[in-house]
ZAVO-637869 format. One record per residue (C-alpha): residue in one letter; x, z, y negated. Coordinates in pm, whole numbers, padded with zeros to 5 digits, always signed. Layout:
<vozas>
AXZY...
</vozas>
This chain:
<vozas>
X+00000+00000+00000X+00125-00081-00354X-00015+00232-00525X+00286+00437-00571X+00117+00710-00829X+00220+01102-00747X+00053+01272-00457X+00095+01606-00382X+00292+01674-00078X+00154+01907+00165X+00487+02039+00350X+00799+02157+00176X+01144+02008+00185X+01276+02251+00349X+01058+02237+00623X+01107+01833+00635X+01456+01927+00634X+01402+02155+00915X+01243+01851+01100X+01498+01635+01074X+01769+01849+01175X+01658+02023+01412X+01712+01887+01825X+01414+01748+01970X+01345+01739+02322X+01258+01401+02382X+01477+01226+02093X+01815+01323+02012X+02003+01144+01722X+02191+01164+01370X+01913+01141+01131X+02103+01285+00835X+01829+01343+00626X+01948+01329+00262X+02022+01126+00010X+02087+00975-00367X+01830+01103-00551X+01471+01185-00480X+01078+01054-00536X+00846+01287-00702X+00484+01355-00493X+00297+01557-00662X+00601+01698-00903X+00785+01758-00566X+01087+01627-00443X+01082+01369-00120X+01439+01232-00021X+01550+00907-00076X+01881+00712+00015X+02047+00399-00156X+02249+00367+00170X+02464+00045+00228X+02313-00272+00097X+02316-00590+00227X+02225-00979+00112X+01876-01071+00204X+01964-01307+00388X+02211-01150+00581X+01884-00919+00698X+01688-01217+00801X+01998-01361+00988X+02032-00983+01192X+01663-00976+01307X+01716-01329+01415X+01972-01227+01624X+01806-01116+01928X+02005-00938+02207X+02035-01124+02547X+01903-00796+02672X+01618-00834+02498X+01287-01038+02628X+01044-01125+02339X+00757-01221+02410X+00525-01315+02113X+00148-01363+02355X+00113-00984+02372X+00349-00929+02071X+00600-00730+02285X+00972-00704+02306X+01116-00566+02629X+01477-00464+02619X+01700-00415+02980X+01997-00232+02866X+02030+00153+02814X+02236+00098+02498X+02008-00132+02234X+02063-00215+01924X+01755-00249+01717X+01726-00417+01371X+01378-00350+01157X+01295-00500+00849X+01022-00329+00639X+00823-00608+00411X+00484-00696+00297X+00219-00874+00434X+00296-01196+00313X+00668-01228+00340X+00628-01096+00715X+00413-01408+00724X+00719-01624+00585X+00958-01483+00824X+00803-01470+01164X+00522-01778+01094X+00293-01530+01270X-00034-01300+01173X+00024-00918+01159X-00192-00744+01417X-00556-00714+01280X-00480-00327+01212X-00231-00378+00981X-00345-00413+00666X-00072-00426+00417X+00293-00338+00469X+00442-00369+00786X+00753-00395+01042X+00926-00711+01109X+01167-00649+01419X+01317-01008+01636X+01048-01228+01504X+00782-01030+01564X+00533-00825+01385X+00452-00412+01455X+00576-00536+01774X+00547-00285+02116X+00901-00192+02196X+00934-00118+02556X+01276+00084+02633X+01440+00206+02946X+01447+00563+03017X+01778+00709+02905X+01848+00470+02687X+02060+00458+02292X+01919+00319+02029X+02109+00224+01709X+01855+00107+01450X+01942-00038+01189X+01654-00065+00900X+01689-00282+00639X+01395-00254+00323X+01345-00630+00212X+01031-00540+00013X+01071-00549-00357X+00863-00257-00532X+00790-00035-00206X+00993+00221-00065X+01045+00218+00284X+01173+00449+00623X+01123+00408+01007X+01026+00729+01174X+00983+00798+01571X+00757+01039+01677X+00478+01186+01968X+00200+01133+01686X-00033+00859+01792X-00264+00629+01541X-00500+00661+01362X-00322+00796+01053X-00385+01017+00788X-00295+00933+00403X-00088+01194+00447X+00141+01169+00752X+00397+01376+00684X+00201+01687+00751X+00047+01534+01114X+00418+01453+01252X+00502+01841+01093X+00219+01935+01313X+00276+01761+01643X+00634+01815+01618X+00590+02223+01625X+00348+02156+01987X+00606+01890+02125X+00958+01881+01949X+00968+01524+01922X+01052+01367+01581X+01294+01106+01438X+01335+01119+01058X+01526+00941+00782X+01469+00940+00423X+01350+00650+00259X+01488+00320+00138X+01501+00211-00212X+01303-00145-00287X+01508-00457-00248X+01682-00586-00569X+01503-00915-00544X+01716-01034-00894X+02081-00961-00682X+01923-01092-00371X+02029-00769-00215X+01825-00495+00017X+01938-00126+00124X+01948-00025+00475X+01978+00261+00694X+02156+00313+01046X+02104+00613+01294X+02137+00661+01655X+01829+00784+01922X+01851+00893+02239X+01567+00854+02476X+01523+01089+02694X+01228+01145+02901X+00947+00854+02998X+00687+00910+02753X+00475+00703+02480X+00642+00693+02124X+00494+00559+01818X+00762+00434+01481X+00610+00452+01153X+00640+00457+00818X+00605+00802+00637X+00520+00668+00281X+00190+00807+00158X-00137+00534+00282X+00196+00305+00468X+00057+00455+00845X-00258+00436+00765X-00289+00093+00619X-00126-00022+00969X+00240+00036+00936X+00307+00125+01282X+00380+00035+01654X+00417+00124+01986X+00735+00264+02170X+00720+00282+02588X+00986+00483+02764X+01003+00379+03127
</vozas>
């Protein structure tokens, strides 16, 4: 969603900080939840990260670049990946430029802003059990700000997130958090991204998002299956 105006923030940064840093039971990585500066929800602080930045096109060329691991398969929008160490690029975008990139619809639940990932849209990620992830997310949209977060919490949405993945992460311990990305400097031709490592660790079902306020509920989401 493009409406950016304050909202107040449920949860404290501490307690998002907690989150982040703390070691889940299902996901184990290096979120390193901080950053450059801050957004302001509600007159409270929410962390944001310039992180490294990288040409635009450089970003399109990495999420062409599939891994030979990795089967896409575009008639049930799924991408099925045979190696326990994967390497995972996402690029977070709007609507239309997803529609540029991939030549394909978003899913009918998705609604605005979304996740472009090897050619596909929201795509279901299906992941051996066991595996490393190294993902890689790289904001190409130009007045949005942007993260990728793995968690338990399953759609539908709330406005609000945040305070749902607080929630199910105190009943199950599983969470994945980084702090946002700063909008793509469409004038440079440049976009910011973000790398962490995941480990997955038990078979379960897994859901990425984005934690923006409305971004999750407008359909900015997908499916992760450990087997």
């Amino acid at each position: 969603m493009k409406d950016s105006s304050a909202v107040i923030v449920a949860v404290s940064l501490g307690a998002i900080f907690a989150l982040a840093l703390s070691a889940p039971t299902v996901l184990s990585g290096y979120p390193a939840l901080g950053g450059q500066g801050g957004l302001l929800f509600g007159g409270m602080p929410m962390m944001s990260v310039q992180g490294q930045t990288v040409t635009v096109d450089q970003a399109i060329q990495m999420m062409k670049n599939v891994p030979a691991y990795a089967s896409v398969s575009p008639s049930n929008n799924t991408i099925t990946f045979a190696s326990r160490e994967v390497v995972l690029v996402v690029l977070a975008t709007d609507h239309e430029e997803a529609l540029n990139l991939t030549g394909r619809q978003s899913p009918s639940y998705a609604t605005d802003d979304v996740f472009v990932i090897y050619g596909l849209i929201n795509p279901t990620l299906v992941i051996p059990h066991g595996a490393v992830v190294q993902v890689t997310v790289i904001n190409l949209d130009k007045d949005m700000y942007h993260n990728f977060v793995v968690t338990a919490l399953s759609p539908p949405y709330s406005y609000m997130v945040m305070q749902g993945i607080m929630m199910n992460w105190q009943q199950q311990g599983i969470a994945q958090m980084m702090p946002f990305l700063p909008p793509a400097n469409d004038a440079q031709g440049v976009a910011h991204e973000y790398v962490y490592s995941v480990a997955l660790n038990t078979q379960t079902i897994l859901w990425y998002l984005c934690t923006y306020p409305g971004h999750a509920q407008a359909g900015m989401y997908g499916e992760v299956l450990v087997n």
